[in-house]
ChimeraX commands (.cxc) that place a marker at each C-alpha (Angstrom):
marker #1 position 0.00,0.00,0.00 radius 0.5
marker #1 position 1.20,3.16,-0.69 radius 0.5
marker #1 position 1.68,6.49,1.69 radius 0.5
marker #1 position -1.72,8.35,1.30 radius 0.5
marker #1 position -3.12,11.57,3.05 radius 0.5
marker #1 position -6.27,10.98,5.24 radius 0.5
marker #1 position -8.33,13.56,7.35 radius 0.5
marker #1 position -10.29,12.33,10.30 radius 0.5
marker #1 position -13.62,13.53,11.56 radius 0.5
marker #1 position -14.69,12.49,14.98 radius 0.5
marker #1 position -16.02,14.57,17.53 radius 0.5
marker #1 position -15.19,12.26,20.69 radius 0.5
marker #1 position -11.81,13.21,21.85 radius 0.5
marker #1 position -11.29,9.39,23.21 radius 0.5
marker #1 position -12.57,7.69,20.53 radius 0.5
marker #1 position -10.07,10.16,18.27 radius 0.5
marker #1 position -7.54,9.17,20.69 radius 0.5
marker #1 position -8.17,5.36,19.42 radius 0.5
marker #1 position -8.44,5.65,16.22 radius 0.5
marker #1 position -5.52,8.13,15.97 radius 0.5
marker #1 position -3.54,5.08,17.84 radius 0.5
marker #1 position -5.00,2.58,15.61 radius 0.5
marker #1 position -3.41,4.40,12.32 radius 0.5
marker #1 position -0.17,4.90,14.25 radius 0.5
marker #1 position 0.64,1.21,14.99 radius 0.5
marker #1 position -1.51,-0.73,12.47 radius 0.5
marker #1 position -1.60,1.55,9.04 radius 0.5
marker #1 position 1.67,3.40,9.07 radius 0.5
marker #1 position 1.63,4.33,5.64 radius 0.5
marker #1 position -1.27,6.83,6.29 radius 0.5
marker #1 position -0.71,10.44,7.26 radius 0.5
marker #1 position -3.07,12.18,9.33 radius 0.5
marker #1 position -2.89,15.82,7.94 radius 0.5
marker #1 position -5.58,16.89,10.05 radius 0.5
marker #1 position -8.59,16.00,12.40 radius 0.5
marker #1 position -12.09,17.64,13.00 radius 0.5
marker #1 position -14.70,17.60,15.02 radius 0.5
marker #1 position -17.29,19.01,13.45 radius 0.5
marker #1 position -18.73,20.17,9.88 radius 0.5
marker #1 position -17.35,23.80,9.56 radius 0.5
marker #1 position -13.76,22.41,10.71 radius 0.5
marker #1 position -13.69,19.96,8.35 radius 0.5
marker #1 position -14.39,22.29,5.27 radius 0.5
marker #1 position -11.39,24.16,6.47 radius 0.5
marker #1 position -9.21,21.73,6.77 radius 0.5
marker #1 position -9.89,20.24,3.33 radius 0.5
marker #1 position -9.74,23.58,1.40 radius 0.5
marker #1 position -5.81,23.69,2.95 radius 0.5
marker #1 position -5.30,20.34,1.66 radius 0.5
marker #1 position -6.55,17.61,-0.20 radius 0.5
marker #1 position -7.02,14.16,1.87 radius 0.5
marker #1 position -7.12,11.06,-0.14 radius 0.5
marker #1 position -8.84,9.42,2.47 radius 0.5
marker #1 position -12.03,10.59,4.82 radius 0.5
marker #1 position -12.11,8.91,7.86 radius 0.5
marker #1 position -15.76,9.92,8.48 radius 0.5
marker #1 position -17.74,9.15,11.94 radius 0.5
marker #1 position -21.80,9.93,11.45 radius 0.5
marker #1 position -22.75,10.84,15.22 radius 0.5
marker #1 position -21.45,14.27,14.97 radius 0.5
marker #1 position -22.39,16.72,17.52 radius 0.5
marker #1 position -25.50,14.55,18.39 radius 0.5
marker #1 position -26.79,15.06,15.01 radius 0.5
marker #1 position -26.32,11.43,12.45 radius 0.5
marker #1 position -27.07,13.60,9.19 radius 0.5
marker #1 position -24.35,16.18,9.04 radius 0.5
marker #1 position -22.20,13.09,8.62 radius 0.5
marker #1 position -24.45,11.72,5.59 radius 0.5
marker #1 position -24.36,15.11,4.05 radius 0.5
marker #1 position -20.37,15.27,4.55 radius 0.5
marker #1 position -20.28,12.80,2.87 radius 0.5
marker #1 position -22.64,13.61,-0.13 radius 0.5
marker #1 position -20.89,16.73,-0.64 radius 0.5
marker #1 position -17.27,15.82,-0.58 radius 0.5
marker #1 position -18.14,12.82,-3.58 radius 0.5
marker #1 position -19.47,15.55,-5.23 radius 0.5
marker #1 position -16.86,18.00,-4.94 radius 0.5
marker #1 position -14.24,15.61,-5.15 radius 0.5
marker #1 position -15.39,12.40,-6.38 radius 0.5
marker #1 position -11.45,11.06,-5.97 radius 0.5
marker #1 position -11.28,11.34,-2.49 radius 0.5
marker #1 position -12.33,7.56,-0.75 radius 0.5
marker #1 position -14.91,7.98,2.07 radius 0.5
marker #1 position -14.76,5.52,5.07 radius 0.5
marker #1 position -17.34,5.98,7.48 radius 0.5
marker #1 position -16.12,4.97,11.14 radius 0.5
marker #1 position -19.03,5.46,12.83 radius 0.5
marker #1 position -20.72,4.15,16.62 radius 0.5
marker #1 position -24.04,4.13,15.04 radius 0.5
marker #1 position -24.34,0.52,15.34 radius 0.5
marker #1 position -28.29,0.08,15.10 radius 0.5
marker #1 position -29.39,3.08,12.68 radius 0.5
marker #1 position -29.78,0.48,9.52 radius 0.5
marker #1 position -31.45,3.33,7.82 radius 0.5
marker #1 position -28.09,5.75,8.08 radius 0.5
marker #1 position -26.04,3.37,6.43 radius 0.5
marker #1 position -28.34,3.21,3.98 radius 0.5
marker #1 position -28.36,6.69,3.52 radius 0.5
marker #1 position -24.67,7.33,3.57 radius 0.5
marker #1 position -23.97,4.62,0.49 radius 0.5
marker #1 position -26.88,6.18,-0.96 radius 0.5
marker #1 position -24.33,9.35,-0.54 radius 0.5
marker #1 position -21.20,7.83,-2.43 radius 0.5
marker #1 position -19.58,6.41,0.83 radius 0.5
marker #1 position -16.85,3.62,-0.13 radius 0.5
marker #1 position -17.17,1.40,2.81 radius 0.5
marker #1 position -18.54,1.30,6.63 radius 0.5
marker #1 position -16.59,0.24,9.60 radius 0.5
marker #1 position -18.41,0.14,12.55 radius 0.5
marker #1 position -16.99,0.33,15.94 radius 0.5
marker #1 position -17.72,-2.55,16.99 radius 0.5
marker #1 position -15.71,-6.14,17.05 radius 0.5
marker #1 position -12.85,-5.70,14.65 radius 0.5
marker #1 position -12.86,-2.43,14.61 radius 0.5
marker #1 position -10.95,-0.17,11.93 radius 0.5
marker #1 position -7.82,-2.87,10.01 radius 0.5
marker #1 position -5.05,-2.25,7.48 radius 0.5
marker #1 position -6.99,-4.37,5.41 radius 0.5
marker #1 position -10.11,-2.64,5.31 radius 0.5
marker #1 position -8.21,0.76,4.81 radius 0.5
marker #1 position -5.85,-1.12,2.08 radius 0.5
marker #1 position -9.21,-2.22,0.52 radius 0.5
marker #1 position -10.62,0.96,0.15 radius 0.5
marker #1 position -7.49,2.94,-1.06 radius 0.5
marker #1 position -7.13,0.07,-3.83 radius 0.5
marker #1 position -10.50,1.31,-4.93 radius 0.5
marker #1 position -12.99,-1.61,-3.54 radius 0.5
marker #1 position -16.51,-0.26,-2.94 radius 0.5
marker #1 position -18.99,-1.50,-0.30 radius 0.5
marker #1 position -16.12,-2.38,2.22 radius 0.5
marker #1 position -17.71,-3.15,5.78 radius 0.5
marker #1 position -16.32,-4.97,8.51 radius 0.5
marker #1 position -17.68,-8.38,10.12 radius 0.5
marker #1 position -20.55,-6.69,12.25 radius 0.5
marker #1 position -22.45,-5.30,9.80 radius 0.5
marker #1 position -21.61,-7.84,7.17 radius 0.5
marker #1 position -23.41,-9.86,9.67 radius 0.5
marker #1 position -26.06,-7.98,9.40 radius 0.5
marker #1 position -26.02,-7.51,5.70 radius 0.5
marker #1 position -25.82,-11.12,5.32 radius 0.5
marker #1 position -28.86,-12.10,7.72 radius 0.5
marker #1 position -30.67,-9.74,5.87 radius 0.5
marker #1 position -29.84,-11.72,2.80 radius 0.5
marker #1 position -30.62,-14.94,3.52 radius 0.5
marker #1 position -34.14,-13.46,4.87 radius 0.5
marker #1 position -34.97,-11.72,1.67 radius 0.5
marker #1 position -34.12,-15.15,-0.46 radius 0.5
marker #1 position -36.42,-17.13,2.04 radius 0.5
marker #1 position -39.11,-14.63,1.56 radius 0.5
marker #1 position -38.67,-14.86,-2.22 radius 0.5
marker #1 position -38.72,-19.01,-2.23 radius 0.5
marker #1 position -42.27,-19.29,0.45 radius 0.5
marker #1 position -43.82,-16.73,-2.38 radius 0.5
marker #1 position -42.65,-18.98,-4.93 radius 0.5
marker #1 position -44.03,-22.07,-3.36 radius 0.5
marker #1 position -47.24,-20.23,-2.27 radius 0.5
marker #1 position -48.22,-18.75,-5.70 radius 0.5
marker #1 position -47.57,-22.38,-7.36 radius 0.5
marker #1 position -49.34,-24.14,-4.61 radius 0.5
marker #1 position -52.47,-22.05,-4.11 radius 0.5
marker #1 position -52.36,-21.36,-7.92 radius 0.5
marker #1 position -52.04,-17.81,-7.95 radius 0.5
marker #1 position -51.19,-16.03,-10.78 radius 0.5
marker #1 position -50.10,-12.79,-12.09 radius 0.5
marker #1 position -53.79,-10.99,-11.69 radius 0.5
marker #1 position -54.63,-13.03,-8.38 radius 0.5
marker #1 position -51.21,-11.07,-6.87 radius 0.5
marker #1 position -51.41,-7.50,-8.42 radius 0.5
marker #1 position -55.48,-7.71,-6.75 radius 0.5
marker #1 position -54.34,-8.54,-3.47 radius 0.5
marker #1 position -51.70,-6.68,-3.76 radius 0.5
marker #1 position -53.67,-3.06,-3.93 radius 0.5
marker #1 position -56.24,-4.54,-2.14 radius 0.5
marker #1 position -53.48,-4.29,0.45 radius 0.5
marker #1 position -52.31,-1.15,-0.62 radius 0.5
marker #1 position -56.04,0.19,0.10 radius 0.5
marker #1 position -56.83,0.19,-3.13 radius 0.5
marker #1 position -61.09,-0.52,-4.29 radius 0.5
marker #1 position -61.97,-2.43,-7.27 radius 0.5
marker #1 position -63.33,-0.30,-8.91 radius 0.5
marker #1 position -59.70,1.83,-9.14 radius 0.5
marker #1 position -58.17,-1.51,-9.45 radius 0.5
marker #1 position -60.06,-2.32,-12.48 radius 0.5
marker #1 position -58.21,1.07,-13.82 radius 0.5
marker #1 position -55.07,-0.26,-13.56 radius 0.5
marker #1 position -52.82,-0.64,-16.53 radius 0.5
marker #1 position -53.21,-4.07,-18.06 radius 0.5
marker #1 position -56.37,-5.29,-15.92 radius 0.5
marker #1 position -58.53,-7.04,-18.41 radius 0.5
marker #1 position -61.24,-7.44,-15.34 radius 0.5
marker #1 position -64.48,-5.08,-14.00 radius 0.5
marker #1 position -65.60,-5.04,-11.02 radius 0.5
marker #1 position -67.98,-7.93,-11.12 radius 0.5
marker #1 position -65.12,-10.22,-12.25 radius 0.5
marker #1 position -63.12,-9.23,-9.79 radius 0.5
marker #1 position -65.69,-9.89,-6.81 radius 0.5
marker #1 position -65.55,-13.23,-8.73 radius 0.5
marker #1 position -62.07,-13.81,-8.06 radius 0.5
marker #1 position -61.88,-12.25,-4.16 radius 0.5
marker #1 position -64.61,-15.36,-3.74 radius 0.5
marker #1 position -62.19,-17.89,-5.66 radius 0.5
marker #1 position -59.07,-16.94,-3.46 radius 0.5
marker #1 position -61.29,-17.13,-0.20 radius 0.5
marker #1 position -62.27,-20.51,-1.18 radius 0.5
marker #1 position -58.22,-21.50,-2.08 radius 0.5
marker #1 position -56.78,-19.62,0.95 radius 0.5
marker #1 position -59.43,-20.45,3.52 radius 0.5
marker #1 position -60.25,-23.95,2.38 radius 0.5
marker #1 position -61.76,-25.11,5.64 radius 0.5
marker #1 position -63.60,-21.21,6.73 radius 0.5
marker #1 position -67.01,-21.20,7.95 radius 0.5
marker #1 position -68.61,-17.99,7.55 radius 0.5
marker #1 position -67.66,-14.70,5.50 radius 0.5
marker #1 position -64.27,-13.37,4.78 radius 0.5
marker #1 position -63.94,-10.06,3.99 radius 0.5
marker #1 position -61.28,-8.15,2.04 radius 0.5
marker #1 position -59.17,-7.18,5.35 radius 0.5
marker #1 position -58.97,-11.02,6.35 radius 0.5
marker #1 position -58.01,-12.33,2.73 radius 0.5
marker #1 position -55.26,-9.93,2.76 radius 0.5
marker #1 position -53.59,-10.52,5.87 radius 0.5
marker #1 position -53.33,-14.21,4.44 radius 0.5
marker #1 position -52.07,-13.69,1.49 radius 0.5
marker #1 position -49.57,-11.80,3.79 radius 0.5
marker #1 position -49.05,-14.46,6.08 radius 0.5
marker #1 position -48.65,-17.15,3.68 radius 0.5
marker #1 position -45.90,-14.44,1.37 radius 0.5
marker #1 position -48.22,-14.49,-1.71 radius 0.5
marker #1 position -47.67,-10.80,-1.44 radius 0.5
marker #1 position -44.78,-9.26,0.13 radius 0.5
marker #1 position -44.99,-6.46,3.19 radius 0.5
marker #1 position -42.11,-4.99,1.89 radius 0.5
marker #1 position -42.84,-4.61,-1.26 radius 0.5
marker #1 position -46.49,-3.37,-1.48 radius 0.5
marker #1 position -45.76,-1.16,-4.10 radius 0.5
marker #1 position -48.55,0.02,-6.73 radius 0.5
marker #1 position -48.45,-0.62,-10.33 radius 0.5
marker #1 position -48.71,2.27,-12.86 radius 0.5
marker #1 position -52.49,3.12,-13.55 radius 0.5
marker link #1:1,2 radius 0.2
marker link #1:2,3 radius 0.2
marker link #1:3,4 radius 0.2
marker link #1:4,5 radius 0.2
marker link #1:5,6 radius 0.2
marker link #1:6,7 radius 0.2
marker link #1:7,8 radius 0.2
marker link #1:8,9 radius 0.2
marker link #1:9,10 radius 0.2
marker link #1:10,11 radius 0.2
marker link #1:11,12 radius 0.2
marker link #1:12,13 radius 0.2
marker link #1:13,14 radius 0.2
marker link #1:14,15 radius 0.2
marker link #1:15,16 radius 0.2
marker link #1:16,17 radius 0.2
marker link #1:17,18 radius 0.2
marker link #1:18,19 radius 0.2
marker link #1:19,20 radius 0.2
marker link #1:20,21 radius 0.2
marker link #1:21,22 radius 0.2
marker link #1:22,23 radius 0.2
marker link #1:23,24 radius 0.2
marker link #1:24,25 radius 0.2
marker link #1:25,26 radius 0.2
marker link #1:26,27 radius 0.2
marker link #1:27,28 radius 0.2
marker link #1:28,29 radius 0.2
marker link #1:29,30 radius 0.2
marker link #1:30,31 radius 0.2
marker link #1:31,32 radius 0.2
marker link #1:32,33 radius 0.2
marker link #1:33,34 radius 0.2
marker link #1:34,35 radius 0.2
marker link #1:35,36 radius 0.2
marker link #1:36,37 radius 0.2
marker link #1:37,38 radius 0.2
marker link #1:38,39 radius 0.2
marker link #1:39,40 radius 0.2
marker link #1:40,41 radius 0.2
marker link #1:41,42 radius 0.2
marker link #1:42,43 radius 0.2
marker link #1:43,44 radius 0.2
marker link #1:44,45 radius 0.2
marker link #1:45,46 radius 0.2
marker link #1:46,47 radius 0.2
marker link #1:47,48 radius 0.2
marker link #1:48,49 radius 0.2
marker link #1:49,50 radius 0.2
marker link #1:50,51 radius 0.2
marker link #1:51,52 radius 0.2
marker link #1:52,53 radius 0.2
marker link #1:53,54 radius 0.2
marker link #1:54,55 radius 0.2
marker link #1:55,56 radius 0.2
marker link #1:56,57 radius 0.2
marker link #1:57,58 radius 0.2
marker link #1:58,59 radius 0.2
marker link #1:59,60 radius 0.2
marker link #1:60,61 radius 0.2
marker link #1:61,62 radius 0.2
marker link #1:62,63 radius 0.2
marker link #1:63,64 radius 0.2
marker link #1:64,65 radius 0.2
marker link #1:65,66 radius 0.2
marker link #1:66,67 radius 0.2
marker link #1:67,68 radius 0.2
marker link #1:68,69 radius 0.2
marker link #1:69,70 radius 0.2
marker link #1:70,71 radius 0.2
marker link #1:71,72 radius 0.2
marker link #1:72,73 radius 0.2
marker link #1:73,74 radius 0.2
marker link #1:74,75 radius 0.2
marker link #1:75,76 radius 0.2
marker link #1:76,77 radius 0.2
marker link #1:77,78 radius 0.2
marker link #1:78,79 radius 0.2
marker link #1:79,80 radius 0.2
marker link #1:80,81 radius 0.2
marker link #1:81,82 radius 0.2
marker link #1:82,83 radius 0.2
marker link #1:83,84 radius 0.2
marker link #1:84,85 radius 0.2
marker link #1:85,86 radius 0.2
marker link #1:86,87 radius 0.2
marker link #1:87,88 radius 0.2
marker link #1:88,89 radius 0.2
marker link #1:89,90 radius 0.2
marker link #1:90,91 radius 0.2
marker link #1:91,92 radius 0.2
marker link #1:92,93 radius 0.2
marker link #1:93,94 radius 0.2
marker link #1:94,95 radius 0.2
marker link #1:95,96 radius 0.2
marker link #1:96,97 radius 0.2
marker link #1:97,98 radius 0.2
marker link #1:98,99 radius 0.2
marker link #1:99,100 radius 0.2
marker link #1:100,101 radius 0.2
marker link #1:101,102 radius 0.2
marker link #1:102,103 radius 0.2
marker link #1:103,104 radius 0.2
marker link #1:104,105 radius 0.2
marker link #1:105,106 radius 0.2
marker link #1:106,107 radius 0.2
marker link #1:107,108 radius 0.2
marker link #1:108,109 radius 0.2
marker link #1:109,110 radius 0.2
marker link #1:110,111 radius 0.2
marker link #1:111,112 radius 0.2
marker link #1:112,113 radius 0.2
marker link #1:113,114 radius 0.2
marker link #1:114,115 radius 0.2
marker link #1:115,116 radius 0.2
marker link #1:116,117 radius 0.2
marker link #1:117,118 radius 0.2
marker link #1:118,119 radius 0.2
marker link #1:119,120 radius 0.2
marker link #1:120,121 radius 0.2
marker link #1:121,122 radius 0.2
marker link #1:122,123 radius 0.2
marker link #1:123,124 radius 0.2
marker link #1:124,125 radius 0.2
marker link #1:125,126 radius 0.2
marker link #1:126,127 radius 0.2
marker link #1:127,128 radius 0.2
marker link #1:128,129 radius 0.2
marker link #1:129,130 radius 0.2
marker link #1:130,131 radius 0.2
marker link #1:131,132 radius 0.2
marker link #1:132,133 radius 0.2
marker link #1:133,134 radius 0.2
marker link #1:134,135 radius 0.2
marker link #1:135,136 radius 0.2
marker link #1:136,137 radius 0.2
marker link #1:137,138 radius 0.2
marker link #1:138,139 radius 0.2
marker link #1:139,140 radius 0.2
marker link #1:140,141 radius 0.2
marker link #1:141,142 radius 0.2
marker link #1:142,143 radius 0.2
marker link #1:143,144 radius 0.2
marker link #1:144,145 radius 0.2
marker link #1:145,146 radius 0.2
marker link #1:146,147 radius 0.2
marker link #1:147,148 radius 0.2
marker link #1:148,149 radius 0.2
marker link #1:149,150 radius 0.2
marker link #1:150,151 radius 0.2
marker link #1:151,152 radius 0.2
marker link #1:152,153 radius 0.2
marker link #1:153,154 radius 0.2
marker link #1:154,155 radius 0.2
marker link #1:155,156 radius 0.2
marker link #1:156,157 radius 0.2
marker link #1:157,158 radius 0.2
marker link #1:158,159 radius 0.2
marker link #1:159,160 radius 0.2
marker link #1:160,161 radius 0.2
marker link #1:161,162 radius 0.2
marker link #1:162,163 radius 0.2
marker link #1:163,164 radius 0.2
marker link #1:164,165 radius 0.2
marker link #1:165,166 radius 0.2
marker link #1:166,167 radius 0.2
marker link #1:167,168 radius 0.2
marker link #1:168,169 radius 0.2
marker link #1:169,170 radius 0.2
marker link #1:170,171 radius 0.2
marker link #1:171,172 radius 0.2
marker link #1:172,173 radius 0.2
marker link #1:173,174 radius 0.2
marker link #1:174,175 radius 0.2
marker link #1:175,176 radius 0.2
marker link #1:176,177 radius 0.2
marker link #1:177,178 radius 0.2
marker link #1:178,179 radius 0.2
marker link #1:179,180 radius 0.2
marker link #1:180,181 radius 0.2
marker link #1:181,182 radius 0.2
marker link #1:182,183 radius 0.2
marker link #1:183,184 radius 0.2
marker link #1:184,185 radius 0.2
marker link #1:185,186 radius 0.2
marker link #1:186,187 radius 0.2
marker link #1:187,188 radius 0.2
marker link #1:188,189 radius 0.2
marker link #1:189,190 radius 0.2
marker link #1:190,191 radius 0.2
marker link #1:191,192 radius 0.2
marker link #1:192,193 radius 0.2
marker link #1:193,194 radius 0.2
marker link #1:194,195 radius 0.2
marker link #1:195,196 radius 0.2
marker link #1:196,197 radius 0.2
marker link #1:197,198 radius 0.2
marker link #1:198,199 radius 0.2
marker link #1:199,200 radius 0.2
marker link #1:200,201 radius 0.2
marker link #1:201,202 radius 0.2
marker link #1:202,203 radius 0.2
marker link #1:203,204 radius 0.2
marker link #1:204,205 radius 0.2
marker link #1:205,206 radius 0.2
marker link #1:206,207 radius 0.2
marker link #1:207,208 radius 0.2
marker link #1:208,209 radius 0.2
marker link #1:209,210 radius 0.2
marker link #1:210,211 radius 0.2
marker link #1:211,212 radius 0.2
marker link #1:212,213 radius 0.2
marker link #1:213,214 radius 0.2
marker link #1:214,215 radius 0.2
marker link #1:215,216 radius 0.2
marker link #1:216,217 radius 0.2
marker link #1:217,218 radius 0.2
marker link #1:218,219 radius 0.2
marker link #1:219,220 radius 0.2
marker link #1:220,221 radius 0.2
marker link #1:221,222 radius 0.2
marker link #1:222,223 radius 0.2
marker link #1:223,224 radius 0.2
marker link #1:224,225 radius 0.2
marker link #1:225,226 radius 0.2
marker link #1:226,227 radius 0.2
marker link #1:227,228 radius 0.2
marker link #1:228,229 radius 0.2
marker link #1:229,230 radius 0.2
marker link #1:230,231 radius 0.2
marker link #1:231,232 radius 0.2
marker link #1:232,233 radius 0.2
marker link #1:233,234 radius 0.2
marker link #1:234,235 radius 0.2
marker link #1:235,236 radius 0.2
marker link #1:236,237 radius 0.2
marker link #1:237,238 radius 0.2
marker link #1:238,239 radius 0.2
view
């Protein structure tokens, strides 16, 4: 790896201390040309000099999106300089979301392994989407979750015979939709009467053994339960 210029922005004197300590004895070929802890330091320090590195923590004065937007507008100023987030926020899901969203090259969370030549090394070699192994945990639970989900609606749709109309109608049923606007959808050969028609034929598949009515609401939260439709992905089609 080769010597490179980093700037560090962390606005917890210890945890500076650390991570200061970490680059010292672990990642010698970095140079720390400067340190801030907050936003209006940081713009100060990189209009002296260039970093090739960002060594970015998110928490920054109590606030998590001055760190996002750090991050947003350095890529865009200077879409050359790498952007590691080193960050405490180990349970805001949605931040890290919003700081790749923002160009960020990687996120190291301070937790476990901490910050490693290799994940620095990584990152200066030009890898994106460089995390360490807590939130690759996390990235890879939520994997394996999504690719069930995707296999029990593929079972459910072949064994309740549900096709392609069956699961955009429950689907904005769901989404609060009535059948009358569903029968203005884009592509829904069906009027209203039709589409009472099938409500009743899905009752009878996904209730095989109900005594009694089962109204829109119920038939639904079936087709939820059984992942015929997906709660994360109730999205509505184009009318």
């Amino acid at each position: 790896m080769q010597n490179f210029k980093v700037i560090i922005v962390e606005d917890v004197p210890l945890e500076l201390k650390g991570t200061l300590g970490i680059i010292r004895n672990d990642i010698p070929e970095a140079e720390v040309i400067g340190t801030a802890d907050n936003e209006a330091a940081y713009w100060k320090l990189l209009k002296q000099q260039k970093p090739d590195l960002l060594l970015l923590d998110l928490g920054l004065g109590g606030s998590t999106t001055v760190g996002v937007e750090i991050c947003r507008s350095t890529k865009e100023m200077h879409p050359d300089i790498k952007v590691l987030i080193f960050t405490g926020e180990i349970l805001n899901e949605k931040l890290w979301v919003d700081v790749l969203d923002a160009g960020a090259d990687g996120i190291i969370l301070k937790t476990g392994e901490l910050l490693t030549r290799g994940d620095v090394n990584a990152v200066m070699e030009g890898k994106t989407l460089v995390f360490n192994e807590p939130i690759l945990e996390k990235i890879v639970e939520r994997f394996k979750y999504a690719v069930s989900g995707q296999l029990a609606k593929q079972e459910a749709l072949v064994n309740y015979e549900i096709d392609e109309y069956d699961e955009r109608f429950l689907r904005h049923l769901a989404l609060g939709y009535t059948k009358e606007q569903i029968t203005g959808l884009r592509g829904m050969p069906f009027g209203v009467k039709s589409l009472e028609k099938r409500q009743n034929e899905l009752i009878r598949k996904l209730f095989p053994d109900s005594v009694g009515n089962v109204n829109a609401t119920r038939l639904v939260v079936r087709a939820l339960e059984l992942h015929i439709i997906d709660i994360d992905n109730l999205v509505a089609d184009e009318d």
